[in-house]
VODREN-402261 format. One record per residue (C-alpha): residue number from 1; residue in three letters; x, y, z. Coordinates in steps of 0.5 Angstrom, whole numbers. Layout:
<atoms>
ATOM     i    aa    east   north      up
ATOM   NUM   ala       X       Y       Z
...
</atoms>
This chain:
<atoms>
ATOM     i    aa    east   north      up
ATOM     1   unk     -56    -229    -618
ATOM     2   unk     -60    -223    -616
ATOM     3   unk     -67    -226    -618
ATOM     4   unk     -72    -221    -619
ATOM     5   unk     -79    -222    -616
ATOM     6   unk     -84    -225    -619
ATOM     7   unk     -91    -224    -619
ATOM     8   unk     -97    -228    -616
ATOM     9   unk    -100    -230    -623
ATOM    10   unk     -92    -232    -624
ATOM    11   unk     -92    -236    -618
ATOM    12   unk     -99    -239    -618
ATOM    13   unk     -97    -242    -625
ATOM    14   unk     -89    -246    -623
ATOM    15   unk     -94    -248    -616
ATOM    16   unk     -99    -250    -621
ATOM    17   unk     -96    -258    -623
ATOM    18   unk     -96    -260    -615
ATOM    19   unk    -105    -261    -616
ATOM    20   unk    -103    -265    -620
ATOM    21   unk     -98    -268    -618
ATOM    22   unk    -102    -268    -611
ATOM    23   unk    -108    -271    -615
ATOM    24   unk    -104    -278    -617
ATOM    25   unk    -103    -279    -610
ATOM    26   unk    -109    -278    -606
ATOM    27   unk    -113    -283    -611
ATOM    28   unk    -108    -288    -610
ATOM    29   unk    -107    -286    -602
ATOM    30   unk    -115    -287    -602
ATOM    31   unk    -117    -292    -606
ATOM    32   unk    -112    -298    -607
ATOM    33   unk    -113    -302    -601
ATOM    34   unk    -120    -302    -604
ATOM    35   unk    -118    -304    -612
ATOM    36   unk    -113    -310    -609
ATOM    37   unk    -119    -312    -605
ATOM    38   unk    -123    -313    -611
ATOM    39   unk    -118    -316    -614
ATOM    40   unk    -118    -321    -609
ATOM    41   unk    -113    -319    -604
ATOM    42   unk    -114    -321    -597
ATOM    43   unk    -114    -316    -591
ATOM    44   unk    -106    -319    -588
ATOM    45   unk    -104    -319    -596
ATOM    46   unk    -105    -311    -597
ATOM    47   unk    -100    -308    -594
ATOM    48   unk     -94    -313    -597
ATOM    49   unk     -97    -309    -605
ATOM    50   unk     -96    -302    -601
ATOM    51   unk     -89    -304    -602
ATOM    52   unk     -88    -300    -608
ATOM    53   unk     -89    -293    -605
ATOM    54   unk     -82    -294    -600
ATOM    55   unk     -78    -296    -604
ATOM    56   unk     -79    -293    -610
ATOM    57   unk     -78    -287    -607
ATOM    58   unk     -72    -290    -603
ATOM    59   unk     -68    -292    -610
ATOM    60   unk     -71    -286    -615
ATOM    61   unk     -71    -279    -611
ATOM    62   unk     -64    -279    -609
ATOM    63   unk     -62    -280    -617
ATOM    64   unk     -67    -276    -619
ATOM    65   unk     -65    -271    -614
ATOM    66   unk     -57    -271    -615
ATOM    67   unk     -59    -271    -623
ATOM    68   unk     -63    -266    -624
ATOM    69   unk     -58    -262    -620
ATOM    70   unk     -53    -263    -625
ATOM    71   unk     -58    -262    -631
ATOM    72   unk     -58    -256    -636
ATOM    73   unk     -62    -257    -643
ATOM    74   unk     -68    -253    -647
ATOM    75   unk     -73    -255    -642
ATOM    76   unk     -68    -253    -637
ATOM    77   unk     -66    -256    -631
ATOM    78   unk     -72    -259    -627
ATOM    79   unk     -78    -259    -632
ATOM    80   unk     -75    -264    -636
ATOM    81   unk     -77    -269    -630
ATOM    82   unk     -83    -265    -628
ATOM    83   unk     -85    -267    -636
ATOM    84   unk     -82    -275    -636
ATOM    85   unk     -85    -276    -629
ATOM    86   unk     -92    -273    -631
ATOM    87   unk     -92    -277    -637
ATOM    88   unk     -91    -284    -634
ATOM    89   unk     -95    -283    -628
ATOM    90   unk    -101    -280    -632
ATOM    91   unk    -101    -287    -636
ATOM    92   unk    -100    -291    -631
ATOM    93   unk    -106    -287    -627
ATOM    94   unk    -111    -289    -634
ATOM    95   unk    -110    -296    -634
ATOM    96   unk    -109    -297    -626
ATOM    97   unk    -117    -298    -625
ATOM    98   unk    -118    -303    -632
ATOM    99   unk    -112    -308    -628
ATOM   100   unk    -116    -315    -629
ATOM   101   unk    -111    -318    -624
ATOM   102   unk    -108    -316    -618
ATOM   103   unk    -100    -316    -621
ATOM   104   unk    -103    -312    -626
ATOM   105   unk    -104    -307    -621
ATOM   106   unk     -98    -308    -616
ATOM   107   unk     -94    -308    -623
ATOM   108   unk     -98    -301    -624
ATOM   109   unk     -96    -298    -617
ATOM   110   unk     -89    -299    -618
ATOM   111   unk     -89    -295    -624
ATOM   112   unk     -95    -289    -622
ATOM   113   unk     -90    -289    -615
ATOM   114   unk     -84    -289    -619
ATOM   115   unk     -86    -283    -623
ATOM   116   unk     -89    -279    -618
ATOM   117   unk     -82    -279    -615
ATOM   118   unk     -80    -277    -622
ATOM   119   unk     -84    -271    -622
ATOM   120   unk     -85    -268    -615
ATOM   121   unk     -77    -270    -613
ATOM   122   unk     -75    -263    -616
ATOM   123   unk     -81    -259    -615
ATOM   124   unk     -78    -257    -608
ATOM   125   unk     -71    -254    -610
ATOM   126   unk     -75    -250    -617
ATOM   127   unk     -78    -245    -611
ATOM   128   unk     -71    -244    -608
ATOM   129   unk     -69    -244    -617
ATOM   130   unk     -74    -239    -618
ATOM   131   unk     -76    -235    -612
ATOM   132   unk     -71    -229    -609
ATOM   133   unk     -71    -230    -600
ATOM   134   unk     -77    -225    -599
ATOM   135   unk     -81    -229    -603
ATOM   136   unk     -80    -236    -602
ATOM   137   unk     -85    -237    -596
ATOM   138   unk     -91    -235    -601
ATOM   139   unk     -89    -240    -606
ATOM   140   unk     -89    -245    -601
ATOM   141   unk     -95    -244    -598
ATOM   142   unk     -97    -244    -606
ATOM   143   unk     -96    -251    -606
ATOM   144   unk     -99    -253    -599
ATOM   145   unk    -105    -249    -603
ATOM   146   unk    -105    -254    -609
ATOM   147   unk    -103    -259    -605
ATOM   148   unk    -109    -259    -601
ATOM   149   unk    -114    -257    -607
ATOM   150   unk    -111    -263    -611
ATOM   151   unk    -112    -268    -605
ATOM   152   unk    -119    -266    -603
ATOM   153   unk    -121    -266    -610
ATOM   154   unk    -119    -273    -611
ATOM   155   unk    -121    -276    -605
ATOM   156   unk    -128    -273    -606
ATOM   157   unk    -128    -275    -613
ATOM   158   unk    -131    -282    -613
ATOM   159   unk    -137    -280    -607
ATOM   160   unk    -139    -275    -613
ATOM   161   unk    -140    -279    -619
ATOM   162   unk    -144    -284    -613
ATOM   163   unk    -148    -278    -612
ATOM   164   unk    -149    -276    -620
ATOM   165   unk    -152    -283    -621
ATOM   166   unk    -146    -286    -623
ATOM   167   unk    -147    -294    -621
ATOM   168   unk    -143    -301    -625
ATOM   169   unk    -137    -305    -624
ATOM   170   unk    -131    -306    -628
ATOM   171   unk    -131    -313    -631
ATOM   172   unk    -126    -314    -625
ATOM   173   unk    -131    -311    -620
ATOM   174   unk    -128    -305    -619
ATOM   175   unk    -133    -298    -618
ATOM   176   unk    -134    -294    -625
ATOM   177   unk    -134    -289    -620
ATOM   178   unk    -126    -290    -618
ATOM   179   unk    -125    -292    -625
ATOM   180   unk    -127    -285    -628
ATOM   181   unk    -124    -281    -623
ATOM   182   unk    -117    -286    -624
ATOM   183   unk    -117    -283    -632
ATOM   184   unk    -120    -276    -630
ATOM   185   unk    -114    -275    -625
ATOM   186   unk    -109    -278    -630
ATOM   187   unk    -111    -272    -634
ATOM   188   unk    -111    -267    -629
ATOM   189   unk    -104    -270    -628
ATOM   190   unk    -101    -269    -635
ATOM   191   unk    -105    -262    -636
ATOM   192   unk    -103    -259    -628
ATOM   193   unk     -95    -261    -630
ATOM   194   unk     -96    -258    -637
ATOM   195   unk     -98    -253    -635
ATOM   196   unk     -92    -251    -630
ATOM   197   unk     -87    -253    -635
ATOM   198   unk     -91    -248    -641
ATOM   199   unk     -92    -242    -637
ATOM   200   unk     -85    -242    -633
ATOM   201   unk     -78    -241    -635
ATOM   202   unk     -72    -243    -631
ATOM   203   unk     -66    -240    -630
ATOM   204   unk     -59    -242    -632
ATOM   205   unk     -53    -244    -628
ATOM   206   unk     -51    -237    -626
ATOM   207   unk     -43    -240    -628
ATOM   208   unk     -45    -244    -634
ATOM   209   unk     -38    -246    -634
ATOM   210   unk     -37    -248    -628
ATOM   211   unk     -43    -251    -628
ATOM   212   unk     -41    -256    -634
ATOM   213   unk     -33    -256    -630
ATOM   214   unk     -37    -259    -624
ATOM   215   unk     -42    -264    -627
ATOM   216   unk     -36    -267    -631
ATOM   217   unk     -31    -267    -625
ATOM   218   unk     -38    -272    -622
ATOM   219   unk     -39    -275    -629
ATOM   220   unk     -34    -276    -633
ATOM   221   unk     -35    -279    -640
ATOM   222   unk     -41    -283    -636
ATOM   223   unk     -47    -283    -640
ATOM   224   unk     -53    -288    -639
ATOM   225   unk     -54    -293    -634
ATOM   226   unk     -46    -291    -632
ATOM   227   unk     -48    -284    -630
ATOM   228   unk     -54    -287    -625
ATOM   229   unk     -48    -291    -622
ATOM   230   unk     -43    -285    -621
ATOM   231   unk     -49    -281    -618
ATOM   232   unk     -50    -287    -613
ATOM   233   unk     -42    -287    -611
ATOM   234   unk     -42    -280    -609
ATOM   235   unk     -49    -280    -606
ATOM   236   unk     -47    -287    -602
ATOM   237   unk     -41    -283    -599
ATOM   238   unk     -43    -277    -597
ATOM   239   unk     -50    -280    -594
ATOM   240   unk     -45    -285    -589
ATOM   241   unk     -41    -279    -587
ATOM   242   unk     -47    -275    -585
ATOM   243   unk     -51    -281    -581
ATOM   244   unk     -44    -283    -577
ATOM   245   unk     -45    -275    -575
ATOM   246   unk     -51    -274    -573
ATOM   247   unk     -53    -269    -569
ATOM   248   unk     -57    -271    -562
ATOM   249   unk     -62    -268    -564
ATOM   250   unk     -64    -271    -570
ATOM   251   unk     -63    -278    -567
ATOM   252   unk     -68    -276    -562
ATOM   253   unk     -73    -274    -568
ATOM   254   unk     -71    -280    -572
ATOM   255   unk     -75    -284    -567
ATOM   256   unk     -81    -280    -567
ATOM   257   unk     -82    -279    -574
ATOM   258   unk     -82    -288    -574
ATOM   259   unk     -88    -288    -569
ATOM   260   unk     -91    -282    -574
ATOM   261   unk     -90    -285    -580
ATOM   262   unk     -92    -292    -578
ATOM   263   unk     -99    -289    -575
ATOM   264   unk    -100    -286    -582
ATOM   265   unk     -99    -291    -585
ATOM   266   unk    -104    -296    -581
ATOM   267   unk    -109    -290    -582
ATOM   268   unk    -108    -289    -591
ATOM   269   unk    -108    -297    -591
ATOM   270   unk    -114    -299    -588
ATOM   271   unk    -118    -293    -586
ATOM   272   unk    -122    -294    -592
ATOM   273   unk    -123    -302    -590
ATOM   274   unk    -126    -300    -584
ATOM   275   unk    -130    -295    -588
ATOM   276   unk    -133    -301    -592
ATOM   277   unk    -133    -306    -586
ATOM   278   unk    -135    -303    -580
ATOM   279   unk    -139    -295    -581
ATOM   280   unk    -143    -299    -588
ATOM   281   unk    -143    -305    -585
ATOM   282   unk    -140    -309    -591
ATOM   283   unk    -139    -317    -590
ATOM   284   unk    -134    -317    -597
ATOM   285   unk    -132    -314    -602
ATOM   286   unk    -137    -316    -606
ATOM   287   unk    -142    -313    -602
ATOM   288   unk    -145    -306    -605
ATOM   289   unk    -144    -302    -598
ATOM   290   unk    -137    -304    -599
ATOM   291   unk    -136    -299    -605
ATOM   292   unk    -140    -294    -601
ATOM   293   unk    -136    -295    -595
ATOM   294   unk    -130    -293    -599
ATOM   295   unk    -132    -287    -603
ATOM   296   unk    -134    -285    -596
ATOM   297   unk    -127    -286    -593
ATOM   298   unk    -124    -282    -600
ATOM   299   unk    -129    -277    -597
ATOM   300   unk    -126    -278    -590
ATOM   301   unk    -119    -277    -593
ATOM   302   unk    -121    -270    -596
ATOM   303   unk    -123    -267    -589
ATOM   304   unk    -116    -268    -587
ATOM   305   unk    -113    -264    -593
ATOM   306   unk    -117    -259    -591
ATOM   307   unk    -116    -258    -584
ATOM   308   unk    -109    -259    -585
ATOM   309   unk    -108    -253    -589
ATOM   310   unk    -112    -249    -586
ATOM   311   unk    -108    -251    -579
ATOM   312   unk    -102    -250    -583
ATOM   313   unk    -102    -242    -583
ATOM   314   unk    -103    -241    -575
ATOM   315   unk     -98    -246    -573
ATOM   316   unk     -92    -241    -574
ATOM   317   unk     -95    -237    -569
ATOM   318   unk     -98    -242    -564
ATOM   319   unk     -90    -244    -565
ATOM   320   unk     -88    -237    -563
ATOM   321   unk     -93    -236    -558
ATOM   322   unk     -91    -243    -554
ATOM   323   unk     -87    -247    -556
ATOM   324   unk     -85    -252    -563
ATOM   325   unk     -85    -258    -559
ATOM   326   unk     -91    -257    -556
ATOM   327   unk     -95    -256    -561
ATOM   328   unk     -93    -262    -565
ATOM   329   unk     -94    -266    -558
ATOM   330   unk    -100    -263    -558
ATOM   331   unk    -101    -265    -566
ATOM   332   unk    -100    -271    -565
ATOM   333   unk    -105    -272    -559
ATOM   334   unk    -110    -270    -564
ATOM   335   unk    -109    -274    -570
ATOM   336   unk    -109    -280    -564
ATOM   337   unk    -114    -279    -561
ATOM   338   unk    -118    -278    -567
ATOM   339   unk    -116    -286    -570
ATOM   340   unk    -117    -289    -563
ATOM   341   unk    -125    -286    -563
ATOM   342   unk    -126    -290    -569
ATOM   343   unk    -128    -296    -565
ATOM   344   unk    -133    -292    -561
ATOM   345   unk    -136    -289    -568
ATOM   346   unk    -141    -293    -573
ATOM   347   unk    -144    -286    -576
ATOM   348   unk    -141    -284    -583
ATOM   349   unk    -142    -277    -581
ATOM   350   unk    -139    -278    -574
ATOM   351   unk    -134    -281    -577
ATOM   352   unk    -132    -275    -582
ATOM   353   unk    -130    -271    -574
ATOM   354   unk    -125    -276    -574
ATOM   355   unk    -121    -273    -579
ATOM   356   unk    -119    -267    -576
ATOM   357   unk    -116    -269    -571
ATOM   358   unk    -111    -273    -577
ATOM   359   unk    -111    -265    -580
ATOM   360   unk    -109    -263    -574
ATOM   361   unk    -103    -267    -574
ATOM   362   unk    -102    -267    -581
ATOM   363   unk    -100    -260    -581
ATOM   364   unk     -96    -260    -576
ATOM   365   unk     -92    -267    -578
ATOM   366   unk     -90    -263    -585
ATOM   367   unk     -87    -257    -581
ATOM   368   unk     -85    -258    -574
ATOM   369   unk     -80    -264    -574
ATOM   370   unk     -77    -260    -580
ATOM   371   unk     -77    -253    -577
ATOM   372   unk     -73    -256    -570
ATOM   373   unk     -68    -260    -574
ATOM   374   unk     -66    -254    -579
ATOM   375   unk     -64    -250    -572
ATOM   376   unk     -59    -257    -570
ATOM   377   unk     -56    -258    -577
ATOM   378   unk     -50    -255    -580
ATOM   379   unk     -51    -251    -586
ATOM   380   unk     -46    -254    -591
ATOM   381   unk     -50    -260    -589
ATOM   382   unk     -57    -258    -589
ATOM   383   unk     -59    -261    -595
ATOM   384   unk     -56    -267    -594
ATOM   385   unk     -59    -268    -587
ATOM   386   unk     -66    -266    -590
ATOM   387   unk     -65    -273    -595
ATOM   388   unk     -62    -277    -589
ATOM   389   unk     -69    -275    -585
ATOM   390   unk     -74    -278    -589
ATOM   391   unk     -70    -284    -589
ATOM   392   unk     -75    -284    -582
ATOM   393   unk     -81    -284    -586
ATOM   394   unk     -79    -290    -590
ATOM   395   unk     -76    -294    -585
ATOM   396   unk     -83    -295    -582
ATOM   397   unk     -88    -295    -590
ATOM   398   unk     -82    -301    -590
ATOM   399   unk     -84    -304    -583
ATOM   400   unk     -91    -303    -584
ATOM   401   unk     -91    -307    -592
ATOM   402   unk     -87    -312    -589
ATOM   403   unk     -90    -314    -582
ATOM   404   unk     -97    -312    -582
ATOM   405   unk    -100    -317    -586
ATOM   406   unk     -97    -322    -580
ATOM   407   unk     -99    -318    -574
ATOM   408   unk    -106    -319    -578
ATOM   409   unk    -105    -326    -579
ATOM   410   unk    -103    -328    -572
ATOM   411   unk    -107    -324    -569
ATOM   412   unk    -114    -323    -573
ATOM   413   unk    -113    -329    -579
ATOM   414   unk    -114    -328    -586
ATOM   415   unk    -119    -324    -589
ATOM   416   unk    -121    -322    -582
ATOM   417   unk    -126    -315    -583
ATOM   418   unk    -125    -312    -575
ATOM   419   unk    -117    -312    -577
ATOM   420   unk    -118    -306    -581
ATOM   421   unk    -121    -302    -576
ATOM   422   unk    -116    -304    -570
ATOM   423   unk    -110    -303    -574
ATOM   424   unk    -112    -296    -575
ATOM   425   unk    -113    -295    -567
ATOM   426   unk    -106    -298    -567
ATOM   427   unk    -104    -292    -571
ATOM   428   unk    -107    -288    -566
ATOM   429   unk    -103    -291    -561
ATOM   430   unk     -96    -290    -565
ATOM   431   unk     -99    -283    -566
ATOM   432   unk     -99    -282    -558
ATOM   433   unk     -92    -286    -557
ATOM   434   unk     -89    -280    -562
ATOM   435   unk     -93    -275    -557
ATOM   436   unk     -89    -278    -552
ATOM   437   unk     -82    -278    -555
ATOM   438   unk     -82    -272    -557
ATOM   439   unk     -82    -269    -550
ATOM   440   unk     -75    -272    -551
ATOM   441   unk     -72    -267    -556
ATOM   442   unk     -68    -263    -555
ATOM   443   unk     -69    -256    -558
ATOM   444   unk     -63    -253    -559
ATOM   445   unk     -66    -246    -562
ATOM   446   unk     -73    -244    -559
ATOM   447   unk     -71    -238    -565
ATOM   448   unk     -70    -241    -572
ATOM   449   unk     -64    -239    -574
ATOM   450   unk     -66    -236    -581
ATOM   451   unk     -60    -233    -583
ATOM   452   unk     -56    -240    -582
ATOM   453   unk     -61    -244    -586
ATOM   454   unk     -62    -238    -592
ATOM   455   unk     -53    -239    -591
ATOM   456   unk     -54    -247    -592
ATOM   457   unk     -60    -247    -598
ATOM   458   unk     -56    -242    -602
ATOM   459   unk     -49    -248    -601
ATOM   460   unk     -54    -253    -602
ATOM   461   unk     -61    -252    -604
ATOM   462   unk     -63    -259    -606
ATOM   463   unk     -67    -263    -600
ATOM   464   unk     -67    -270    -603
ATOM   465   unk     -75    -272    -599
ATOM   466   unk     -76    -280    -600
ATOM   467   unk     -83    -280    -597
ATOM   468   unk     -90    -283    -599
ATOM   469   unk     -93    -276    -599
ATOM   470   unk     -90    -269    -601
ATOM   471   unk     -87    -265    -596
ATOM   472   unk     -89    -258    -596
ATOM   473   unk     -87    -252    -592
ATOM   474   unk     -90    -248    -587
ATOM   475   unk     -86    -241    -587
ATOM   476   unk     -83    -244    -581
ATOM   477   unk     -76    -245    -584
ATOM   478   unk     -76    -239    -590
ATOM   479   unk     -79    -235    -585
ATOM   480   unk     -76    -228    -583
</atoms>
């Protein structure tokens, strides 16, 4: 299909949702390792209750991936999930913050992570839906523009209610600053989604025919939980064909994305702890600077955001002028140099520089790996490969849920206030340790080959990202 070209308002609009969908995270990556310390869980026990994020995305994004490939209806061919996901995610978003026990809010996290995954997993394919080949750049840096707007609002937000004089608890000991920042964000969710799904039409399969042929030839009769079961089969085959051929290089970068993703995860589960106990001095939960320590973290978080999106647009020609492995090495150096300094830093001012390291790193930790793979990878099995990646950013999100808590345990004891803060400095350390591994890596291509990827995303142009956090894009692969 000739795809006509779309104009900036046309789309800052089908960019819209991803604010909101961005919001929904950013509240959650800030603010639940404090909510579950109000609700009584120790430091060791946090980590266990993040759980929810892996392996939602494990089990929902690659059905929701493979469906929304093969559906067809009024709302069109993603919007129905961005509208289902958006629903459920704002609910669980509203009442996320009035959990009076902590399986209340564990049981809340499956289902805000659950939806999320509904709602962000097809966003990805719409741009390749909507947007011709010249235009796809722009409508992923569209994206990254709500995606670091959405972020910096949220993880500011509780700082400004603080700031308007907003003071008190929820019966359970949770701030009314991130209790209305919660409900806030859970309509932010459901409007920014509504927005994109009302302004913007889809387009049909270009052979509905064929279209119909193939989902049938997929689906048969199945209907239901029968459906879901078909869709797995065919996506269990194809995945383990695809891992017994692996490509070197993506071997090679499969252990630099666990040592990255463990450092990030070490940072999103206790930065805002280490805000709380060791910037504000708090001695527990029930402290007042406790509450301050993690509205200032949220702020923290909001830096980052910031400073990764600005970064993202001058990658693409640091990467030309030297080379893709040496700006993520040097990225990462950054964001690990920036979680080490936290020992040495007791001023919350100071302790805002830290996050640009992380900036630093976030940028080039959403773009570099996924340039360098795409040169390695055969285009008909681009999308798939894609998928298989972020398996890599899961694998580590699990090991760090499962084991934390008993290197906490072992190492520092139960409700241990200076643990927070060297699990961070030992995501730094993991930061550094990725650094190292990708002077291992093999780049096959110093030049992207575009016509190749532009080949494989037409074949198939579905990625299926199983991650905690989105995942946009840079230009570095769409780029001509």
């Amino acid at each position: 299909m000739n795809k006509p070209r779309l104009s900036f308002w046309q789309i800052w609009n089908m960019s819209f949702g991803f604010l909101g969908i961005q919001f929904g995270w950013g509240l959650q990556l800030a603010n639940m390792s404090g909510i579950y310390t109000y609700l009584g869980a120790s430091p060791d026990a946090v980590p266990l209750l993040w759980l929810a994020g892996p392996m939602t995305g494990l089990l929902v994004q690659p059905i929701v991936g493979a469906m929304s490939d093969r559906t067809w209806n009024k709302l069109g061919r993603r919007r129905p999930y961005f509208l289902v996901g958006a629903i459920l995610a704002s609910i669980a978003l509203f009442f996320m913050p009035d959990s009076s026990a902590l399986w209340m809010a564990a049981g809340l996290l499956w289902i805000l992570d659950a939806s999320i995954n509904v709602s962000m997993e097809p966003f990805r394919a719409f741009v390749a839906d909507k947007l011709n080949i010249e235009q796809r750049t722009a409508g992923f840096v569209m994206q990254s523009f709500f995606i670091g707007i959405g972020a910096s609002l949220a993880n500011a937000l509780p700082w400004l209610f603080r700031q308007a004089g907003v003071t008190g608890r929820t019966a359970s000991g949770i701030p009314l600053t991130v209790q209305y920042s919660f409900k806030i964000g859970a309509a932010a969710f459901l409007l920014a989604v509504l927005w994109t799904v009302i302004t913007t039409k889809e387009y049909p399969p270009d052979n509905i025919e064929e279209f119909d042929r193939k989902r049938r030839a997929t689906y048969g009769n199945a209907t239901g939980l029968a459906k879901i079961f078909r869709i797995i089969a065919e996506l269990l085959h194809e995945i383990s064909s695809a891992i017994r051929q692996m490509p070197q290089t993506m071997k090679q970068l499969a252990v630099v994305q666990i040592f990255t993703w463990l450092g990030l995860f070490c940072m999103w589960m206790f930065f805002g702890l280490t805000t709380s106990y060791h910037v504000f001095g708090a001695r527990n939960s029930a402290d007042p600077r406790f509450a301050l320590g993690q509205e200032w973290g949220g702020n923290a978080f909001a830096i980052y955001s910031i400073v990764c999106f600005v970064v993202a647009f001058l990658l693409p020609k640091l990467a030309a002028a030297t080379s893709r492995k040496k700006v993520h090495a040097i990225s990462l150096i950054c964001g690990g140099l920036g979680l080490l300094s936290v020992y040495f830093i007791q001023d919350r001012w100071v302790l805002l520089l830290t996050m640009v390291g992380v900036g630093i790193a976030w940028a080039a930790i959403l773009s570099m790996p996924y340039a360098i793979l795409s040169a390695a990878l055969p285009p008909e099995r681009m999308g798939i490969y894609m998928g298989i990646f972020n398996f890599f950013i899961v694998i580590p999100e699990i090991i760090a849920s499962l084991f934390f808590g008993r290197v906490i345990r072992g190492i520092f004891g139960e409700n241990s206030t200076v643990a927070p803060m060297y699990m961070v400095m030992a995501g730094g350390f993991f930061m550094l340790l990725a650094a190292l591994m990708v002077t291992r890596v093999r780049d096959v291509a110093e030049r992207l080959p575009v016509d190749a990827v532009i080949e494989a995303d037409e074949h198939e142009p579905l990625t299926i990202p199983v991650a905690a956090q989105p995942v946009p894009s840079t230009g570095l692969i769409d780029e001509k």
